[in-house]
C-alpha positions as CSV (number, residue, x, y, z in Angstrom):
1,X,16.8,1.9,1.0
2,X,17.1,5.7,0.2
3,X,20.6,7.0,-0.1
4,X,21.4,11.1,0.5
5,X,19.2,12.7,-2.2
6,X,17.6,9.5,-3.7
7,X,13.7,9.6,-4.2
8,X,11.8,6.4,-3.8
9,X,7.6,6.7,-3.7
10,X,5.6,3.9,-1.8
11,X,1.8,4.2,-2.4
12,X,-0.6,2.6,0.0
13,X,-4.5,1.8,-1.3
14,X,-7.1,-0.3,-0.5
15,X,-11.0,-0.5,0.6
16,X,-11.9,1.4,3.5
17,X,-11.3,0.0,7.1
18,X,-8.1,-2.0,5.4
19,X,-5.4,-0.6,7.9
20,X,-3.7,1.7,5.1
21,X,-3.2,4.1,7.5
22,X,-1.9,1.9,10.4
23,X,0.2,0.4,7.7
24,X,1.5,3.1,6.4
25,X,2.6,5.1,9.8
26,X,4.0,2.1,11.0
27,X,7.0,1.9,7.8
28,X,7.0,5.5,8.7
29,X,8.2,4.6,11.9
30,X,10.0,1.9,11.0
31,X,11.9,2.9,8.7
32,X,12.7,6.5,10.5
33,X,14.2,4.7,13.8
34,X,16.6,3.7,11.8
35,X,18.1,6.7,10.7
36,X,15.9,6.8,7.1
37,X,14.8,10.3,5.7
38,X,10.8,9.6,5.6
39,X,7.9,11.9,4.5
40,X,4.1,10.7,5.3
41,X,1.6,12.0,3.0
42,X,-2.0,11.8,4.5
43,X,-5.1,11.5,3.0
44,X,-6.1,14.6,1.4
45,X,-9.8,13.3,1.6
46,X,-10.0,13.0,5.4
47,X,-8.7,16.0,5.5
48,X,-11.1,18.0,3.1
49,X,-14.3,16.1,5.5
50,X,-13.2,17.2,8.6
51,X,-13.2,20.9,7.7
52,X,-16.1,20.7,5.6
53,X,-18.0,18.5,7.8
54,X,-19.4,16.4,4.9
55,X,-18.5,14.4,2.2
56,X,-17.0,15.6,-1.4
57,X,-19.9,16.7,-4.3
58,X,-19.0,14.9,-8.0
59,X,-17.7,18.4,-9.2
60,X,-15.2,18.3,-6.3
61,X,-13.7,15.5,-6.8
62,X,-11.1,16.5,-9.4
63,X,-9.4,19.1,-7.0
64,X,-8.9,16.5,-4.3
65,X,-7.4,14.4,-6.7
66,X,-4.9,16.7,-7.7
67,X,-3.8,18.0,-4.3
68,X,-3.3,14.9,-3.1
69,X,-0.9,14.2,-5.9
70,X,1.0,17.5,-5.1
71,X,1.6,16.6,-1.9
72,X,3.6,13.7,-2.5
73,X,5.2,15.3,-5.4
74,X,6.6,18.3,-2.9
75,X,9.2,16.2,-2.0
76,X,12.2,15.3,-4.3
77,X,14.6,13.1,-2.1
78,X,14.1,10.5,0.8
79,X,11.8,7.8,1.0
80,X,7.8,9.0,0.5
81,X,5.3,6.8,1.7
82,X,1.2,8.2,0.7
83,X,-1.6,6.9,2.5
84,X,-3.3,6.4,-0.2
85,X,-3.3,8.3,-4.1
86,X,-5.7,9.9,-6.5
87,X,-6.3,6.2,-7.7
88,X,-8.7,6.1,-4.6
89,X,-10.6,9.2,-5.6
90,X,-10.8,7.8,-8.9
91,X,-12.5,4.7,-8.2
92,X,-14.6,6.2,-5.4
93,X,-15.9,9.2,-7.9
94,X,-16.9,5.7,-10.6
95,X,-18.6,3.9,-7.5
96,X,-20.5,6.4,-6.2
97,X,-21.2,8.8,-8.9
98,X,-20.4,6.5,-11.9
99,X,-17.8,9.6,-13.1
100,X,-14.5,8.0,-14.8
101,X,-13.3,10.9,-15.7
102,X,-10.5,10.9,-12.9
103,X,-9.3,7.6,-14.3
104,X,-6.0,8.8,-16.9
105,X,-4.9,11.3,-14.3
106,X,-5.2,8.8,-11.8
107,X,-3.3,6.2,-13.9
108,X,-0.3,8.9,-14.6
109,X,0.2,9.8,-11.1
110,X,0.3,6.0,-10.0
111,X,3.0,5.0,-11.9
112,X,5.7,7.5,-10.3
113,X,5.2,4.9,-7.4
114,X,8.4,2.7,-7.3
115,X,6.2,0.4,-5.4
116,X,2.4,0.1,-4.2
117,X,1.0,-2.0,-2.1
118,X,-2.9,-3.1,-1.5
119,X,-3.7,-3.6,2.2
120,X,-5.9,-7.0,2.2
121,X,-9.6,-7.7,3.6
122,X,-8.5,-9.4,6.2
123,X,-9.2,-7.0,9.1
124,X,-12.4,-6.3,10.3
125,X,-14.6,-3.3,9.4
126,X,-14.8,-0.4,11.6
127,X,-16.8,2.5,11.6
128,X,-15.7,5.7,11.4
129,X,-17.5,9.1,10.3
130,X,-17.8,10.7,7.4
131,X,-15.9,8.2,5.0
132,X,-16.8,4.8,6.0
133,X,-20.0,3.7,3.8
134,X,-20.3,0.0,5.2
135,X,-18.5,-3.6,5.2
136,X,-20.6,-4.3,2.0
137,X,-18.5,-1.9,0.0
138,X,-15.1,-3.1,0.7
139,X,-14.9,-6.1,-1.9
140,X,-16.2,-4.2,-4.8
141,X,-14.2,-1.3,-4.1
142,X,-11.0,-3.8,-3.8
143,X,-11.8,-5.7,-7.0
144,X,-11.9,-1.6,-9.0
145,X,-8.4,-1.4,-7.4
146,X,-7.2,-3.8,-8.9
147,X,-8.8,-3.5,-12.3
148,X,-7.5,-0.2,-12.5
149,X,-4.1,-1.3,-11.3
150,X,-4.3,-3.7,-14.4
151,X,-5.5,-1.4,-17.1
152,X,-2.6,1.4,-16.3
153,X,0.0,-1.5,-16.1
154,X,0.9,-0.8,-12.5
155,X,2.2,-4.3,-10.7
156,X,0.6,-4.1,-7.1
157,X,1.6,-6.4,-3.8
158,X,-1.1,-7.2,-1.6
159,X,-0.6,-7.4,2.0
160,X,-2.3,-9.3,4.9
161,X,-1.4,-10.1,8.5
162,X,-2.2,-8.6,12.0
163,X,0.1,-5.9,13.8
164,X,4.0,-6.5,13.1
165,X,3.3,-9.3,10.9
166,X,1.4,-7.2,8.1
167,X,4.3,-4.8,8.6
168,X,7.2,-7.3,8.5
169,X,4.8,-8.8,5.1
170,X,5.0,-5.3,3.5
171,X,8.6,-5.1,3.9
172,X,9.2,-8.3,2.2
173,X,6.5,-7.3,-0.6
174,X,8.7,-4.0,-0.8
175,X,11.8,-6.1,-2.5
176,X,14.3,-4.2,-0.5
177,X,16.5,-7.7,-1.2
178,X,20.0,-8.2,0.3
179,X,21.9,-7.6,-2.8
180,X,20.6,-4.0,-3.1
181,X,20.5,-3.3,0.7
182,X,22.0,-1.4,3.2
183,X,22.8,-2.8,6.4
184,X,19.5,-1.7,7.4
185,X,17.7,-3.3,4.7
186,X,19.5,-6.6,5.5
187,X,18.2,-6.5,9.0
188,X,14.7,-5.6,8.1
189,X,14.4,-8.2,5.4
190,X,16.3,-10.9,7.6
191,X,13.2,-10.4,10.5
192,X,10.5,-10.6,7.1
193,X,11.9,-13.0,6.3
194,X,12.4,-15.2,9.4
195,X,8.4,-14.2,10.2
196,X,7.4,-15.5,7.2
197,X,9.6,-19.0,7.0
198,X,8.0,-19.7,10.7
199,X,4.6,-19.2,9.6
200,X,5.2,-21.1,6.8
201,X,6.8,-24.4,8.7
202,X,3.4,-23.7,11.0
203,X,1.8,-25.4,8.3
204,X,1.7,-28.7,8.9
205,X,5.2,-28.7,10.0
206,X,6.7,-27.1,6.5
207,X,5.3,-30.6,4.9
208,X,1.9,-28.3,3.7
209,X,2.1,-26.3,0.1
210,X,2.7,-22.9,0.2
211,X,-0.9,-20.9,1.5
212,X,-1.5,-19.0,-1.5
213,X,-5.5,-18.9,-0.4
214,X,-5.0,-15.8,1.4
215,X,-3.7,-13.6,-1.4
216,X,-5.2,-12.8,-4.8
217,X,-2.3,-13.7,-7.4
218,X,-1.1,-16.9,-6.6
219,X,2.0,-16.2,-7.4
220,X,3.3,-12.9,-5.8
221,X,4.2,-13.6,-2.5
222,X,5.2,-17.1,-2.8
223,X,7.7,-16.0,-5.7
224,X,8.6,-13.4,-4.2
225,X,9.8,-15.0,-1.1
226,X,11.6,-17.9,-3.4
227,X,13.4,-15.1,-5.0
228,X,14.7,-12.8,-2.3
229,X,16.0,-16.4,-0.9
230,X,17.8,-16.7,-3.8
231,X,19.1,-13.4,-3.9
232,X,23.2,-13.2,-3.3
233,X,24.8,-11.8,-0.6
């Protein structure tokens, strides 16, 4: 957890209609009822659409980009949590207007993140204005996450579940493990935790391997999980 003038930057991106912004104000609130020094960054995007009543041109782009990126980097202690990054305008301004331009100042800003997380597919599409496009765009916009993700060398956590337990799942995915935690951390990872273990035994009684279906690397929750067990006291 953030100590007095530590800075720790947790960026939240995924497909439209994923929850990021559920997600994130939820660790926002989380995180602040315990006493934590927490700044939400918005999207700059929804923003921009609402007082322009319409959606970005290619050529505008670039400026969106950037001021998302200055607002997260206003802040220089406490724990920063951005709905979303210039990584999304990046990948939207390739989809829809096959521009990669935004691409190397996307990739530059994105690894300043101590962590980022993807918000999974697993919640239905909803409409709503100006920058949803449809359910059909979600998986190909997910899959240029990720590829970008990979190129820049940025390690990524995806997160599923409904209501607290996508919360209590990004927590875990966070890594805020006992050894390097605070009180607060430890009770926050002990509730991930015990969420997780129960829907685990769920399985077929704890006799059924680990549900690594669900998530897109095999091996990031399920390690992840092993190893914060692991972790000492």
């Amino acid at each position: 957890m953030a100590t007095s003038n530590s800075l720790i930057r947790i960026a939240l991106l995924g497909a439209e209609s994923t929850g990021k912004t559920q997600l994130s104000l939820a660790l926002t609130t989380c995180l602040r009822a315990h006493g934590q020094e927490v700044h939400w960054v918005g999207e700059h995007l929804r923003t921009w659409c609402d007082a322009q009543g319409r959606t970005p041109e290619p050529h505008e782009q670039a400026l969106i980009a950037q001021q998302q990126a200055d607002a997260v980097l206003q802040y220089t202690s406490g724990i920063v949590i951005a709905d979303t990054t210039p990584l999304m305008t990046a990948v939207y301004s390739h989809k829809l207007f096959n521009d990669e331009s935004l691409y190397a100042m996307a990739a530059t800003h994105q690894r300043i993140y101590d962590k980022t997380l993807i918000t999974g597919l697993d919640l239905p599409w909803v409409a709503d204005g100006l920058q949803r496009d449809g359910p059909h765009v979600r998986e190909p916009i997910d899959a240029m996450v990720r590829a970008a993700l990979q190129r820049s060398g940025v390690a990524y956590s995806v997160i599923y579940g409904l209501g607290k337990e996508r919360l209590n799942n990004a927590l875990l995915a966070l890594g805020w493990a006992k050894k390097n935690a605070d009180s607060l951390g430890d009770t926050l990872l002990i509730a991930a935790q015990t969420t997780r273990a129960q829907g685990q035994y769920a399985l077929n009684r704890g006799r059924t391997a680990w549900a690594c279906e669900k998530c897109s690397d095999a091996e990031c929750e399920h390690r992840l999980f092993s190893d914060l067990l692991k972790s000492p006291e």
